[in-house]
N, C-alpha and C positions, 0 to 999 in steps of 0.2 A: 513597182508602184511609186509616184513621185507625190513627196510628203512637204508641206510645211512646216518649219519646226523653229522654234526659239530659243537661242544662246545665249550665255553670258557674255556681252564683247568685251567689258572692262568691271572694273572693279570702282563704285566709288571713291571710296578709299576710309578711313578709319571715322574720319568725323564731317562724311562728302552726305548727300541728300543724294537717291539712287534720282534717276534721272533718264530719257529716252534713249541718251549716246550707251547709256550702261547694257542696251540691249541691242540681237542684232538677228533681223529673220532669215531664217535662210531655206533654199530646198535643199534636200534630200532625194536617197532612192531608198526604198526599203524592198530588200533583198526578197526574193520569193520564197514562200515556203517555208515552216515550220516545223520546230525541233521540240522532243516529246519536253510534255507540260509548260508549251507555249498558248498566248493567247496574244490575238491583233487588235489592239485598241491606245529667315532673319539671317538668308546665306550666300549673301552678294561677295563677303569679305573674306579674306585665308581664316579668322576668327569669328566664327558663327557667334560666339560668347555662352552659347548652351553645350551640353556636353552631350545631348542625346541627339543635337541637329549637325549634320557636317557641309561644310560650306561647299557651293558650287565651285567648277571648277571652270577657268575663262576659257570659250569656246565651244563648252561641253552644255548639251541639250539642258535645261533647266528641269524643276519637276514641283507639283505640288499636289494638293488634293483634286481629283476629277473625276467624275461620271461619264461612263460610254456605254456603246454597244460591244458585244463579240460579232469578230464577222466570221473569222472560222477558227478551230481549236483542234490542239490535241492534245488539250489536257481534258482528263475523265469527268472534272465537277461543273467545265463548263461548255456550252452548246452555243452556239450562233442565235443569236438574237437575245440573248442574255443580259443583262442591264447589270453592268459591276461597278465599282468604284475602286481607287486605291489612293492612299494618301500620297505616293510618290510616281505619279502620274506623269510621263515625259510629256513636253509641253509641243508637243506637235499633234497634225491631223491625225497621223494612225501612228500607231505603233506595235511591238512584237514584243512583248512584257510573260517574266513567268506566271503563271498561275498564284505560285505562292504569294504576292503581294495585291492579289485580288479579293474582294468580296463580294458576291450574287446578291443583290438587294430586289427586293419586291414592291413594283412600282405604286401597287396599289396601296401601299403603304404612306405614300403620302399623296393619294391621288394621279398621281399620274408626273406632279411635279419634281421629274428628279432632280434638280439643283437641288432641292433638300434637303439632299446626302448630304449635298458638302456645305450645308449650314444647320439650320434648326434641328435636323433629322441625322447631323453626321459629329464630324468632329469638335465644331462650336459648340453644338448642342449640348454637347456632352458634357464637355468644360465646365458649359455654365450651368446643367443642371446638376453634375458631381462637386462641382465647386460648392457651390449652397450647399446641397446635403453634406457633404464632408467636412468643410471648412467653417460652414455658415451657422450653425446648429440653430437654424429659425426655432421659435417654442409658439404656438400658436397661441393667441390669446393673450402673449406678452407685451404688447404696443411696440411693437420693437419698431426703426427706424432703420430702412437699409439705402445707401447711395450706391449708386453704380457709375464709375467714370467710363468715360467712352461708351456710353450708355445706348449713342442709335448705332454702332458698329453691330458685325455678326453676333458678337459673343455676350455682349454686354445687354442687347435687345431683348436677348432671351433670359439672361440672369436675373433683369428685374421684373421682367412677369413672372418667375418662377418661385423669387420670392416673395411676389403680391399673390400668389396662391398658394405657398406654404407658410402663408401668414403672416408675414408684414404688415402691418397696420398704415403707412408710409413708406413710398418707395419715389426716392428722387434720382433723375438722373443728370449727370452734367456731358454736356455735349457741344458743338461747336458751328451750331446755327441755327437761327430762327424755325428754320423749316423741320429741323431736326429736333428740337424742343415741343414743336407744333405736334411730329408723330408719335412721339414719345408717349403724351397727355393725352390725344384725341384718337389713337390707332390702337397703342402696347397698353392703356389703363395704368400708367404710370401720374403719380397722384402730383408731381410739380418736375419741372428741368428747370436747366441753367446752363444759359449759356456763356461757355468760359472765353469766348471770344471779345463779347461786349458786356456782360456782365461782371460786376465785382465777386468772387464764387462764396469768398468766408461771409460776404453779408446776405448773399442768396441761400446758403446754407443756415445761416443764423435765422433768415425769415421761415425757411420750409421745412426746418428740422427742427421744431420751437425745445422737445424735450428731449434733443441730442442725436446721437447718432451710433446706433447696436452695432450694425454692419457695413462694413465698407468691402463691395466688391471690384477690386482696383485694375483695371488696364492701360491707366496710362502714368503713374509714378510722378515725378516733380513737383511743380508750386500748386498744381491741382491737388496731389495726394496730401501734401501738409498740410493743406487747408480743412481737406475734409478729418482729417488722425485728430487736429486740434480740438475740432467739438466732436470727439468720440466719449462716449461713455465709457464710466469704469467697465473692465473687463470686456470689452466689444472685441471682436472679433475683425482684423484684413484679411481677406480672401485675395494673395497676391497670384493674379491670375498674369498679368502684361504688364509693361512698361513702353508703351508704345511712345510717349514725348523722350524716351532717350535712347531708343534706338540706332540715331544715328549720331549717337556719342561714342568716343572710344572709354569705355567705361566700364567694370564687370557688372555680369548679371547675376543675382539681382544689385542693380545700382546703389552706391551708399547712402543713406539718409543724414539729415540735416541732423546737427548736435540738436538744435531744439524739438526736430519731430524724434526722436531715439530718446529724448526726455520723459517726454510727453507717453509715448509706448510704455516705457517701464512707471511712472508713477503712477496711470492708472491701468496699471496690468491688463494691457492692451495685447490682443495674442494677434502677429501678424506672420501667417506661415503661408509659404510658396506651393500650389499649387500644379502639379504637372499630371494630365490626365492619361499619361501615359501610366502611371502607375496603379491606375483603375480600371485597368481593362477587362477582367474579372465580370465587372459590372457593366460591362457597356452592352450586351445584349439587351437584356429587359431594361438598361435606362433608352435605348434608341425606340424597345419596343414605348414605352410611356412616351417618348417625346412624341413619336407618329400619333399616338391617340391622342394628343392635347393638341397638335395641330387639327390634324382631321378633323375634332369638333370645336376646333374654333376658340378653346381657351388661353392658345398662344399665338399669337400672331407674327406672320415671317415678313420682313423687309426682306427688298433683296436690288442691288443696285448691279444692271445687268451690260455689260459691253460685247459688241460683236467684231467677229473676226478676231484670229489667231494675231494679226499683223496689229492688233492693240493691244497684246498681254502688256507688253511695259508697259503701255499707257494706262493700264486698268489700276497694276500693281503702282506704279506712283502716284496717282491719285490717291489709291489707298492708304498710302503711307501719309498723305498729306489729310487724310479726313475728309476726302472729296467723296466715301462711298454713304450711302443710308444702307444697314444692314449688312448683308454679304456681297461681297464684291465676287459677280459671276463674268466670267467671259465666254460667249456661248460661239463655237466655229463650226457647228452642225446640227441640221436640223434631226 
């Protein structure tokens, strides 16, 4: 069978912006025929900077979260026509993957819309609905104030409806355009944005945050996170979910803070602890099952910012990195 598939051709380099030349399409043959418990369906650099993610290697097929079909199997859990997912998903049209790194999902779980999986209903979701409850300790009826940065991204869309329904009183987002500000208020029920592109953020924060700010759920680190830690209230809570503006820093993870926000944390016993949702897994059943019911009736709403063809993953993935996506950045190469 002749496949599609997308490699790494180069390596940005330590403090490079990934880029189209970083990528390179190629075909493939994928070999006939299946070996028992088979099924057919932030790591550019030698330093991933995480210790749970290992970097691609140049040449070697890419991989990341996806949805497919089984087209035939011999492994026992799963049958041809089966709709799975896996977070390490090789990034061509078919592939010949073990079973062990599969999941069987049920479509009707989010209507029929599987992208789902791999946003509101999958791995974001998760993040951002374990991030809150773990990290976030909303108290309902407390007025509490939660910002969420990166706020129309996958993870962050979903974080601040989650905690406008586990009771936030105020829930701001800062994000990085007009239009994205627009969805935020009028689509997610998010009660003000701010845009950090053309907006001043500490004075947009100072207007729509009048009695401080309890929670800060953070995905993107730098002059945006100081801004927000400064008008935090005593004992508030950072949910460090991302650091998406340093990324393409050579820098560890998590990035260092400024002498003056490390002030500001310790004087008013500000708790800012790293969240990896890898370490919740436990709980990821019944929280995927809750997130399908809040989609499905409509008290979460899914962005989703969609590209076609295989022969645009780079294009999709650098866009993403640059805040070009609303929501979940999907690349769809089959119907």
């Amino acid at each position: 069978m002749l496949v599609k598939r997308v490699v790494l051709n180069s390596r940005p380099g330590p403090n490079g912006v990934p880029g189209a030349a970083n990528f390179r399409l190629e075909e493939s043959t994928l070999e006939p025929g299946l070996e028992e418990e088979e099924v057919l369906r932030c790591r550019m650099n030698e330093d991933s900077g995480a210790e749970y993610l290992t970097p691609w290697k140049v040449s070697d097929v890419m991989d990341g979260g996806g949805v497919g079909v089984v087209q035939s199997s011999r492994h026992d859990a799963y049958r041809e026509g089966d709709v799975v997912i896996s977070f390490t998903w090789p990034w061509q049209t078919h592939a010949v993957v073990k079973g062990s790194i599969l999941q069987k999902v049920n479509p009707s779980l989010v209507d029929g819309h599987i992208s789902y999986f791999l946003g509101a209903v999958g791995m974001t979701g998760l993040t951002a609905l374990l991030g809150m409850r773990e990290k976030g300790h909303v108290i309902r009826g407390a007025n509490q104030t939660l910002v969420v940065s990166g706020a129309a991204g996958a993870c962050g869309s979903v974080a601040g409806q989650i905690g406008r329904l586990d009771g936030c009183s105020r829930v701001v987002g800062i994000c990085g355009s007009e239009d994205k500000c627009k969805a935020l208020v009028e689509v997610l029920g998010f009660s003000a944005a701010i845009d950090y592109r053309r907006q001043d953020v500490a004075a947009g924060l100072r207007e729509n945050c009048p009695d401080g700010i309890d929670v800060y759920f953070d995905n993107v680190g730098g002059d945006v996170s100081d801004a927000v830690i400064t008008q935090m209230n005593e004992g508030g809570r950072v949910i460090l979910c991302g650091q998406i503006s340093q990324y393409n820093k050579d820098v560890p993870y998590p990035p260092p803070l400024s002498q003056e926000t490390q002030e500001n944390l310790r004087r008013k016993n500000i708790t800012r602890e790293r969240f990896i949702v890898l370490n919740y897994m436990s709980q990821a059943q019944d929280a995927l099952g809750e997130l399908g019911c809040l989609v499905t009736s409509g008290q979460v709403k899914v962005l989703e910012t969609i590209e076609n063809g295989i022969e645009n993953m780079g294009v999709a993935f650098c866009s993403m990195m640059k805040g070009g996506n609303v929501g979940k950045q999907v690349v769809k190469i089959s119907h």
